[in-house]
C-alpha positions in Angstrom: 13.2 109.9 18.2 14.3 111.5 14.7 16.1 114.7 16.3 17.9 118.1 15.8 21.1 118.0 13.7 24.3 119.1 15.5 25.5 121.1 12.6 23.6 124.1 13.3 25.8 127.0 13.4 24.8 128.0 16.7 25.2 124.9 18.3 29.3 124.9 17.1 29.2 128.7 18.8 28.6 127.1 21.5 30.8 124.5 21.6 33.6 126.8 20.7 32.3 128.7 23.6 32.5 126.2 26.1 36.1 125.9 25.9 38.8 127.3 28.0 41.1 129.8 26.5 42.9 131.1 29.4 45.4 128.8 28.6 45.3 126.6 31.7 43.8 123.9 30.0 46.6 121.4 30.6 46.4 122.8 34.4 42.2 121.7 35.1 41.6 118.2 36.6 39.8 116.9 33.5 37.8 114.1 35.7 36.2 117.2 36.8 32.5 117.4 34.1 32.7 120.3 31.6 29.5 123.0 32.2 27.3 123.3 30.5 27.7 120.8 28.1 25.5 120.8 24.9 22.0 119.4 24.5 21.6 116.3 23.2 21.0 115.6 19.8 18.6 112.2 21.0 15.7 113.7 22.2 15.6 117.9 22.5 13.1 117.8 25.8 15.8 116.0 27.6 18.6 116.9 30.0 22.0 115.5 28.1 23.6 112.4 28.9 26.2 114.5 30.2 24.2 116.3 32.6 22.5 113.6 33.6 25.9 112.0 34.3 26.5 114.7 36.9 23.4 113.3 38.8 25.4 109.5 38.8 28.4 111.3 40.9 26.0 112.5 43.3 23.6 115.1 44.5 26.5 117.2 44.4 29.3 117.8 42.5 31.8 120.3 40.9 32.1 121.0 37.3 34.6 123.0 35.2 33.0 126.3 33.9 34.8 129.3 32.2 37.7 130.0 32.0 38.5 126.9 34.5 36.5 128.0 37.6 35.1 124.7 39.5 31.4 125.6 40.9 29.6 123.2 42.6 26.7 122.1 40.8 23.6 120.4 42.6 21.5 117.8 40.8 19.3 116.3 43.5 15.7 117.8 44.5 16.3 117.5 48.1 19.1 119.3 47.8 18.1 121.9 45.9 14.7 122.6 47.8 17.2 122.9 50.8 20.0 125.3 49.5 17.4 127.2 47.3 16.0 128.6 50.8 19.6 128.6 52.3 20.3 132.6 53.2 24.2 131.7 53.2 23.8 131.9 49.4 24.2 135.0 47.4 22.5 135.9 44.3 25.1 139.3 43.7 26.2 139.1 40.2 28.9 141.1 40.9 30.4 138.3 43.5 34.0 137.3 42.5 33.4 133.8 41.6 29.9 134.2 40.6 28.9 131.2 38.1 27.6 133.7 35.5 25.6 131.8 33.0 27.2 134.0 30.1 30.9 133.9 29.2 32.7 137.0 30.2 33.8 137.1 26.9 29.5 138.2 26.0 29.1 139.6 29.2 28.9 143.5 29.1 29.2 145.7 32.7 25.2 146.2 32.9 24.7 142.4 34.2 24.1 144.1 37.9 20.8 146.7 36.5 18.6 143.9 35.9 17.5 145.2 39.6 16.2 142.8 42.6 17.1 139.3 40.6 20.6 140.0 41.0 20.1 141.5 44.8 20.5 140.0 48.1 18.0 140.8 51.6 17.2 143.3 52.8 17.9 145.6 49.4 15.8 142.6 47.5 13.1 142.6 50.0 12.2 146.4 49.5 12.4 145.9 46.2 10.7 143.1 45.7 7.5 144.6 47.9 7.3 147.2 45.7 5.3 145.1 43.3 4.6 142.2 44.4 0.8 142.8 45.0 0.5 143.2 41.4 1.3 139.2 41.1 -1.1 137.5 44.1 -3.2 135.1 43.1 -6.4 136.4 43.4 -5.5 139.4 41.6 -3.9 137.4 38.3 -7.2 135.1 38.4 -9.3 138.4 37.7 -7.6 138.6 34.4 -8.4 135.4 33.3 -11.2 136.7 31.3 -9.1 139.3 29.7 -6.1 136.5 28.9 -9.3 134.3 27.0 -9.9 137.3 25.0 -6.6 138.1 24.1 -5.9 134.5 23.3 -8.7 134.1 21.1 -8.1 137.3 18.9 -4.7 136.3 18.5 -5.7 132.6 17.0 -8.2 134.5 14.4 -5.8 136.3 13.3 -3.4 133.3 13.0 -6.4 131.3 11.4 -6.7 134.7 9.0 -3.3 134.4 7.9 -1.3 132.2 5.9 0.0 128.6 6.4 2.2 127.4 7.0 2.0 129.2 9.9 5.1 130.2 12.8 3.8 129.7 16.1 6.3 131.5 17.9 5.2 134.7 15.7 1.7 134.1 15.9 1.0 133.6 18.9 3.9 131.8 21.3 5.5 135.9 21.4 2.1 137.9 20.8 0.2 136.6 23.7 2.6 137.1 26.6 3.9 140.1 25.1 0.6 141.8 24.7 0.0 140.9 28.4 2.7 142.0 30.3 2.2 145.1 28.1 -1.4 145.8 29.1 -0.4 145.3 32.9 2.7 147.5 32.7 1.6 150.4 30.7 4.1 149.6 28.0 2.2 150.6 24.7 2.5 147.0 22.6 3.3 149.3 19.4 6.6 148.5 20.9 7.0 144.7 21.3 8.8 144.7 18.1 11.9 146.7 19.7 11.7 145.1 23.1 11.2 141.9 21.7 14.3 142.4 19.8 16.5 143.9 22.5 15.1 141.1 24.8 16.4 138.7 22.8 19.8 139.8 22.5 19.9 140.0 26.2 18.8 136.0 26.7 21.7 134.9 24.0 24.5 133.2 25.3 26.6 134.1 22.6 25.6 137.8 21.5 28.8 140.3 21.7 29.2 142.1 24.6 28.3 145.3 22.6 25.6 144.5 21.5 24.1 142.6 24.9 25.4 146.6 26.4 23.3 148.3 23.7 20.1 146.0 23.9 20.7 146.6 27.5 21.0 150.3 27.5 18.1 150.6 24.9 15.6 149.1 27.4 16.8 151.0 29.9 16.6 154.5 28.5 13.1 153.2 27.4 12.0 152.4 30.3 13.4 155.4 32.1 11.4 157.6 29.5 8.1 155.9 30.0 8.2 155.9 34.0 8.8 159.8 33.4 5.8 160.1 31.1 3.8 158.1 34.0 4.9 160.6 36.7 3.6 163.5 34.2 0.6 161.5 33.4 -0.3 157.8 35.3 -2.6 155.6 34.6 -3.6 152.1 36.3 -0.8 150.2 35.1 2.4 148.7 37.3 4.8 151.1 35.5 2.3 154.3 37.1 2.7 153.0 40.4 6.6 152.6 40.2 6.8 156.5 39.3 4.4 157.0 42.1 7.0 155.3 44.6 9.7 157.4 42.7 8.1 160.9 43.2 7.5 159.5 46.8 11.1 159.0 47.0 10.6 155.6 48.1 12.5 154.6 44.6 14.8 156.2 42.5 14.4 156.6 38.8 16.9 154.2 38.6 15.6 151.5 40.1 11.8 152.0 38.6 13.5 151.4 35.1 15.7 148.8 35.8 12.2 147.0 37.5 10.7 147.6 34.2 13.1 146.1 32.0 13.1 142.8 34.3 9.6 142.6 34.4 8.7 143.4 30.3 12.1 140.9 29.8 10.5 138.7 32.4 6.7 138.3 31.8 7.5 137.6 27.9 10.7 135.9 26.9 9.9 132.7 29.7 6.3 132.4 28.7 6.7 132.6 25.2 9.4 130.1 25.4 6.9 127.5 27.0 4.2 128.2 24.7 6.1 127.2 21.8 8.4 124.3 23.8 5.1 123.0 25.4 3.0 123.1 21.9 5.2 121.0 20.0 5.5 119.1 22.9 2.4 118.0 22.9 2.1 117.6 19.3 4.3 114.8 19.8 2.7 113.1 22.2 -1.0 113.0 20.7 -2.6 111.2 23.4 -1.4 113.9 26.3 -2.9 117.1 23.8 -6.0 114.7 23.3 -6.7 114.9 27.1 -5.5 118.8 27.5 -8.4 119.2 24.3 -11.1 117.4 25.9 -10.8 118.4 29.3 -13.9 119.2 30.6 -12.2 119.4 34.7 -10.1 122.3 34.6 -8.0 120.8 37.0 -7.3 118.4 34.4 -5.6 121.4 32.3 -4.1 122.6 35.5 -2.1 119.3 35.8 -1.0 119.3 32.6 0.7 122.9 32.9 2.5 121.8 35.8 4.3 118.5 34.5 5.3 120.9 31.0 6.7 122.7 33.4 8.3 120.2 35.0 9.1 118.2 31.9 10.6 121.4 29.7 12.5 123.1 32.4 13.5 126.0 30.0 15.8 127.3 32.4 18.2 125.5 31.2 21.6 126.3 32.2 20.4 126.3 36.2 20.4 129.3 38.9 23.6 130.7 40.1 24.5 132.0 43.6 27.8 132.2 45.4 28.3 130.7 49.0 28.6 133.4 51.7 29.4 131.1 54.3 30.8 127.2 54.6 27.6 125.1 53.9 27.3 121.0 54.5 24.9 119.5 52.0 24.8 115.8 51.0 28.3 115.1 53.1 29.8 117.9 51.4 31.5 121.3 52.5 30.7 123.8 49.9 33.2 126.8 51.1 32.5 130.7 51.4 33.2 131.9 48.4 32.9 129.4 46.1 29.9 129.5 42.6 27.2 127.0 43.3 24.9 126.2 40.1 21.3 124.4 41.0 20.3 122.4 38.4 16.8 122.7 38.2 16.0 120.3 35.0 17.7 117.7 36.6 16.0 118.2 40.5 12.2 117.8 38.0 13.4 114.8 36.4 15.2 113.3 39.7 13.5 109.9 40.4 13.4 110.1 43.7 10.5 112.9 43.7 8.4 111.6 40.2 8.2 108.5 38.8 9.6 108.0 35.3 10.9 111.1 35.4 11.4 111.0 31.5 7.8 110.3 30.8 5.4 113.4 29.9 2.5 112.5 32.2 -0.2 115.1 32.2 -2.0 112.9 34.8 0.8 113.3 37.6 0.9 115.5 40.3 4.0 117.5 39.4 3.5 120.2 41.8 6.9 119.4 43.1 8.8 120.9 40.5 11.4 123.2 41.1 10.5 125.5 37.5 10.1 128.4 39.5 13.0 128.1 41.9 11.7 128.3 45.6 12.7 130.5 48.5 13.1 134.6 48.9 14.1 134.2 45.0 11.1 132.4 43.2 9.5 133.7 40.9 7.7 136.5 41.2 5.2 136.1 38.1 5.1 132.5 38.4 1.0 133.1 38.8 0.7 134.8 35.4 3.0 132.1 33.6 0.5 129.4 34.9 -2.6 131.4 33.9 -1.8 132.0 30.6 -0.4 128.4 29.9 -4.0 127.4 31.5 -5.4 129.4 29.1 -3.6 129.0 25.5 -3.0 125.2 25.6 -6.5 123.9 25.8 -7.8 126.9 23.7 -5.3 126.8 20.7 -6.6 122.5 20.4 -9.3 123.1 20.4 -9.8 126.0 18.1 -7.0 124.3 16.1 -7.7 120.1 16.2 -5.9 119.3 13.1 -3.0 122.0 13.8 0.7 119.6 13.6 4.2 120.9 12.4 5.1 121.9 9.6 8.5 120.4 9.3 10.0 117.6 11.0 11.7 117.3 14.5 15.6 117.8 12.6 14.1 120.8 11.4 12.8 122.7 14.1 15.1 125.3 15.3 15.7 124.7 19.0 17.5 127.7 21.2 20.7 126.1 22.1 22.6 129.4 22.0 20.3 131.2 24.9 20.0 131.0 28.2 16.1 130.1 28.1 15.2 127.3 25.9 12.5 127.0 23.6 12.3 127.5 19.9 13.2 130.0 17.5 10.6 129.0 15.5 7.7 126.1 15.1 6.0 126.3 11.5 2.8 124.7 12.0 -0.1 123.9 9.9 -3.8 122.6 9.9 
């Protein structure tokens, strides 16, 4: 497969980035893997040979990270689904050897605000209760309608404009963003400055300035807007967090700091697969001819699941630090010590799927580990699914000739943040 080049600026940012300069290089065990290593330049959907070398020395493993710390890094499923709902773990950023996914050097002090992800029971708990009716099932299903709507205005606008056409800003960023928008109470006259500020926050190689200011700048927002929903609430999420705060049952604090996760949240990941899961398919004609035809929803439900495993935008795994000793796989991971869970390599671990490598819309990929698992999955993991149900099947269809614009080399892939997915995907039809 023709692929991305390596000379992309970002990618040598990263590199660069990636080494130590603590000047203890000549100190660090160097049979122990570099992490994270780059992509690979092969195939763009795939975990690097690199990575997937980690998965040859074993379920698990440590790695060299920055500035020579040695987390252990877990590449089985098994182990994974174990340790994911293992309370002996710790998700507190602000834990001395946490395995940040940022280097410190583009880390900034806010990294603990972006509230309950970064929070261990019972603080995450209370938290997490706050709003979690917002995301059940059978509420999310009742704005399927509303999603379809949405969906289809955005592609005649798309159709409208000129080609060729970027997916990303036509509709990969519009849809999600207009969503989680709606069901906040976050006017969508802003998604241009939260998009932006969102952005910065998801680089893995923005300054530490400006990650602070794109970090304070959603915040102050945020802390505006749940004022003006004390003064004046509507039916939104954002009304009922200023409800708990004039209850007293949150402070201010804490009902912005919820917001920013969940506007960051319910439109960077999304958008990310939209775009990742498109081209995707584009490449694999006969898997979008199915997904375009489908007359069984299920059909379309399958095929969300195995992009989800097959993509595994979160990329650079989930972090937590290790409260207590803890045996896994033969091994003693002690208190204290980073622990990185590889998720992209648990979804294509050959024990769990078969031909792990091969997008199969017809598998049951349910397995997947996309959303994490335990206290810490994901909360809107529900919406995700729904509006992937909804904008695959209805951009083919409305679109059956739509392919890229430019070829694979071309298409700018995120290798400098900390979700993957695509800058940008000119398409055409």
């Amino acid at each position: 497969m023709t692929s991305p080049s390596d000379t992309d600026e970002t990618r040598s940012e990263i590199d660069e980035r990636r080494s130590d300069t603590d000047g203890t290089r000549s100190e660090i065990d160097e049979t122990v893997p570099q992490f994270p290593p780059p992509r690979s330049a092969a195939c763009p959907f795939d975990p690097s040979p690199e990575l997937r070398a980690l998965a040859d020395r074993g379920p698990v493993t440590r790695v060299r990270s920055w500035g020579g710390s040695t987390p252990w890094a877990v590449t089985g499923h098994a182990e994974q689904k174990e340790l994911l709902t293992d309370p002996r773990l710790s998700v507190d950023f602000a834990a001395p050897n946490f395995p940040s996914p940022i280097d410190p050097r583009h880390s900034h002090g806010g990294a603990t605000d972006l509230s309950f992800v970064g929070m261990d029971d019972p603080e995450h708990a209370r938290l997490r209760r706050m709003i979690s009716g917002t995301f059940t099932i059978k509420r999310v299903e009742a704005m399927r309608p509303t999603v379809q709507r949405m969906t289809d205005e955005i592609i005649d606008r798309m159709l409208a404009g000129p080609r060729p056409a970027d997916l990303v800003q036509a509709l990969a960023l519009p849809l999600p963003s207009l969503v989680i928008s709606q069901l906040l109470g976050v006017p969508y006259d802003d998604h241009e400055f939260f998009q932006a500020n969102s952005k910065v926050l998801v680089s893995a190689t923005a300054s530490g300035a400006d990650r602070g200011s794109a970090h304070t700048a959603l915040i102050d927002y945020l802390d505006a807007l749940v004022s003006q929903k004390i003064a004046h609430p509507g039916d939104d999420l954002i009304s009922k967090l200023g409800a708990q705060v004039r209850a007293g049952e949150l402070t201010a604090r804490e009902a912005a700091t919820m917001g920013v996760l969940l506007l960051l949240g319910g439109h960077e990941t999304t958008a990310n697969m939209i775009s990742l899961g498109t081209l995707a398919l584009l490449l694999h004609p006969e898997q979008l001819e199915m997904i375009r035809d489908a007359q069984d929803p299920q059909i379309v439900v399958n095929a969300v699941e195995e992009l989800l495993r097959y993509l595994s935008i979160v990329h650079l795994g989930r972090r937590r630090t290790a409260l207590e000793d803890i045996e896994v796989a033969g091994h003693t991971i002690p208190a204290g010590d980073g622990v990185i869970l590889l998720g992209e390599l648990a979804n294509r671990d050959p024990k769990v799927f078969t031909a792990p490598d091969r997008l199969d819309i017809t598998r049951n990929a349910r397995r997947h580990q996309a959303f994490g698992g335990g206290t810490h999955h994901c909360l809107g993991q529900p919406l995700a699914r729904l509006e992937l149900q909804v904008v695959y099947p209805t951009l083919f269809r409305r679109i059956p000739t739509l392919r890229a614009a430019v070829p694979l080399h071309e298409v700018k892939f995120k290798y400098d943040a900390v979700i993957y997915g695509l800058h940008e995907l000119p398409v055409t039809w």
